[in-house]
C-alpha positions, 0 to 999 in steps of 0.5 A: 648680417655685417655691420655695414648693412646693420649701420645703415638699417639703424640710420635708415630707420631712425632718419624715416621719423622725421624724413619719411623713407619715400616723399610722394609728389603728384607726377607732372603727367597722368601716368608719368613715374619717374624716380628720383636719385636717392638723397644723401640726408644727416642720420637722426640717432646715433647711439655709442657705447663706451667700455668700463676704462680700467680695474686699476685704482691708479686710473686717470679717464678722459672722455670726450664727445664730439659732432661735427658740424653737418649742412641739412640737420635741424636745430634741436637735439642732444647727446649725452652719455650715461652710466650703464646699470647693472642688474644682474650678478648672476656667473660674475665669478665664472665670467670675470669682473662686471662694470656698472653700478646700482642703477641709471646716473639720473644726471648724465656723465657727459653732455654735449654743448653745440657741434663744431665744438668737443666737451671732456669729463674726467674720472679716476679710479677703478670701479668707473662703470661702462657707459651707454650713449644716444644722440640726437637731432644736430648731434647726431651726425658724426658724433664721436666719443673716446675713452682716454684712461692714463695707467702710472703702474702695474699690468697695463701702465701707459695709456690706453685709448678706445672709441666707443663703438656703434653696438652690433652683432658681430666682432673679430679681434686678431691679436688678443692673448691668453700667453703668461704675461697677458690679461686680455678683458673681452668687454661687452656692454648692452644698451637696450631693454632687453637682455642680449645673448653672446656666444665667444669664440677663440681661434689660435695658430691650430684653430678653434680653442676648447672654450668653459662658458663661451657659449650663450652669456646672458647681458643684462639690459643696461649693463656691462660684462668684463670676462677674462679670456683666460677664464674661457680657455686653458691654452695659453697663445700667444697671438689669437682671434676673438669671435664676438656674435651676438645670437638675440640683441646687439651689443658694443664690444671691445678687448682690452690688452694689458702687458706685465712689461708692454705696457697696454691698450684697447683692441678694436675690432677689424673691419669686417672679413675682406680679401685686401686690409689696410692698416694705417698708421704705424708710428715712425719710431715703432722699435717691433711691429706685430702683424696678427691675420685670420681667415674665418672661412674655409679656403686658405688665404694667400695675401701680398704684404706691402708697406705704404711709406712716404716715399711709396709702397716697399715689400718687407724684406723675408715676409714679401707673402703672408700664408693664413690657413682656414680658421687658424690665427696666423702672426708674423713679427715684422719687427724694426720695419719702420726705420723711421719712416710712417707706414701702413700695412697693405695686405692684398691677395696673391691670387684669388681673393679671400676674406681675412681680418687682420690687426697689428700690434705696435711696441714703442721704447726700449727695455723698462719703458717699452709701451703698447698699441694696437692697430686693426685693418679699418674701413676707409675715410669715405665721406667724412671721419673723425678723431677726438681727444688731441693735445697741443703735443703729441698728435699725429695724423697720419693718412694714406692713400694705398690705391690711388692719389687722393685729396682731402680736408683736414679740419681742427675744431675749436678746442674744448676751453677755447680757441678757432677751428682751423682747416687745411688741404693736402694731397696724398700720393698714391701707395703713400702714408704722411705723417701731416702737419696739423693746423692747430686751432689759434688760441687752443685751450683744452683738446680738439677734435680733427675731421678729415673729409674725402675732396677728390681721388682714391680711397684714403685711410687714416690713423691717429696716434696720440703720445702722453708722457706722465711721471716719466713715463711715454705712453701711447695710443693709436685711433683709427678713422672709419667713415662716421656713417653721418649721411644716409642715401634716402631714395624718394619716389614718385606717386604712381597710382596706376597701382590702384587700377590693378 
């Protein structure tokens, strides 16, 4: 079961509490049956889980949480975060450092006030556990959670950013790496009652990679497993593709990417296996920009690499083609590709279509103060996205509209301390990406949240890419904006009772 089915089963499912999945009227005629179209109605439950931020004691880590304010919903609810508890110690040493601590936070880490309106809460350090997240009621449409976390130094500095993520029971992530200069963290959080099963699987640029202990890790209920690749595999790779199913449970997962010398970040997960990826975002000022694909079926994929740019979509020179052979990992360094100008990736077959997953590594800087950011192929906006955690300086919003000219709502929320939420229009041009302006919120205090929402036109994708500089040091980090799955389609029927004549 894909995650798109999964999402919309937990929605579906929770909004009947209250709703009811099929309202019954008596028809206006005996006999008569007519079926309404399915109505589009605020999700009840949202639940997120955050990965622990970081080993380093020099840590610095944000969260913020964010709804958006949706038409349709009551006026009770909360959301709020929790640490996740660990209670088992059991192939700690075989499967990595774990994250948690002793028990549930009787208070919560993070509790949100009113929607429309973002609240932060800090921590520093290395023993910050994984935490577990529910919404409900008000909150739950749209909410959105990010994990900030600013590194001064050592394996990984710079800054590292993550969304929480919907648990689910499967992941791809195409650019981890086990090379000499890498520590790549597969983490796994849990937030049911029950124990979930996981099995990992590792695919290089020669196919499926030997693994120790990959199959079958128990997480506990409430808990959170950190387990370093390089303890699954001897090979050393430089670019490859982690497989994360979920044999009983579900789990929220993520790879955490750190560098000797670029710096680092998260790696979310691709968008699900599809025979054309977008990758939006890529900052103009990008100095190497790595492309990592992988196809997990059986048929080789032939995929058309385009570059959406301001001005429209160019082939990259010497890599018109990209060429990913049946369950091998396939990297293609598309280095200064950017020249100053915003682009995403477009990747579409040659011929016949084929199910790939895709991501790119993105370098900033030169020499000592070069930094690292991951991109993965995304699911368009569609009815309403949404991003948290941006600064008066140092956001950009990039959007673009790959297939077909597109309009869209951008709204700035209030800030965190204060200040007006603010909202503006633009217009994507078909094959483009724009970097836009943003319309802060007057009087900003604290951070914001930006929502973009679809108005009329072709699909549109979109990337935040928030720059932080601390100590001299510039880091970055780059979000993408999936459709938040706030709305859920609920059919209604009409009561027929010639059922009971049969």
């Amino acid at each position: 079961m894909n995650r798109t089915t999964l999402s919309l089963i937990v929605g579906a499912t929770a909004l009947a509490a209250i709703t009811g999945i099929a309202s019954l009227t008596m028809p206006d005629a005996p006999g008569a049956h007519t079926a309404e179209a399915a109505a589009e109605l605020p999700v009840e439950r949202t639940s997120l889980v955050c990965p622990a931020p970081s080993i380093s004691d020099l840590a610095e880590t944000t969260y913020t949480s964010f709804t958006p304010v949706t038409k349709g919903t009551g006026s009770g609810g909360k959301a709020e975060l929790q640490s996740a508890a660990e209670e088992s110690d059991a192939g700690a040493d075989a499967k990595g450092k774990k994250a948690g601590d002793a028990g549930m936070a009787d208070k919560p880490v993070l509790e949100a006030k009113e929607p429309g309106t973002p609240v932060t809460g800090d921590t520093s350090g290395g023993d910050s556990p994984a935490l577990v997240g529910t919404a409900d009621g008000k909150f739950a449409p749209g909410w959105t959670v990010q994990e900030t976390t600013g590194v001064a130094a050592g394996t990984g500095r710079g800054l590292q950013g993550v969304n929480c993520t919907a648990p689910d029971t499967e992941f791809w992530f195409p650019g981890a790496s086990t090379a000499a200069d890498r520590t790549d963290y597969v983490h796994l959080t849990n937030p049911d009652d029950s124990a979930a099963v996981v099995d990992i699987e590792l695919y290089g640029k020669d196919g499926p990679l030997e693994t120790t202990v990959g199959e079958g890790i128990t997480v506990q209920p409430h808990a959170g497993e950190s387990i370093l690749l390089s303890t699954l595999t001897a090979e050393k790779q430089t670019n490859m593709t982690v497989h994360v199913s979920v044999r009983s449970g579900r789990v929220g997962a993520s790879v955490q990417a750190l560098d000797d010398k670029l710096g680092g970040d998260w790696l979310a997960a691709s968008a699900d296996p599809a025979g054309s990826l977008v990758l939006p975002g890529i900052p103009k000022d990008a100095t190497a920009v790595r492309l990592v694909a992988f196809t997990p079926g059986d048929a080789d994929a032939d995929l058309k690499v385009r570059l959406a740019s301001p001005s429209g979509q160019i082939t990259p020179a010497g890599n018109e083609t990209l060429h990913v052979k049946a369950g091998m990992t396939s990297a293609v360094d598309l280095g200064d590709v950017m020249r100053g100008e915003a682009g995403s990736l477009v990747l579409t077959p040659t011929d016949r279509s084929v199910p790939v997953v895709a991501g790119v590594r993105v370098v900033r800087g030169k020499g000592a103060k070069q930094e690292t950011a991951f991109i993965p192929a995304t699911r368009p906006v569609g009815t309403r996205a949404t991003v948290v955690d941006n600064r008066a300086k140092g956001t950009t919003l990039s959007l673009t509209a790959p297939f077909g000219s597109a309009k869209v709502k951008v709204t700035a929320s209030a800030g965190s301390e204060g200040g007006a939420a603010a909202s503006k229009t633009y217009t994507i041009k078909s094959g483009t990406t724009q970097d836009v302006e943003i319309a802060v919120p007057s009087g900003l205090k604290g951070t914001y949240a930006l929502t973009v929402e679809s108005v009329s036109g072709g699909p549109v994708y979109g990337a935040r890419t928030l720059a932080v500089t601390q100590d001299g040091l510039s880091g970055f980090t780059v979000q993408t904006l999936p459709d938040d799955r706030g709305m859920v389609a609920v059919p209604e029927a009409d009561e027929d009772l010639s059922v009971l004549q049969k």
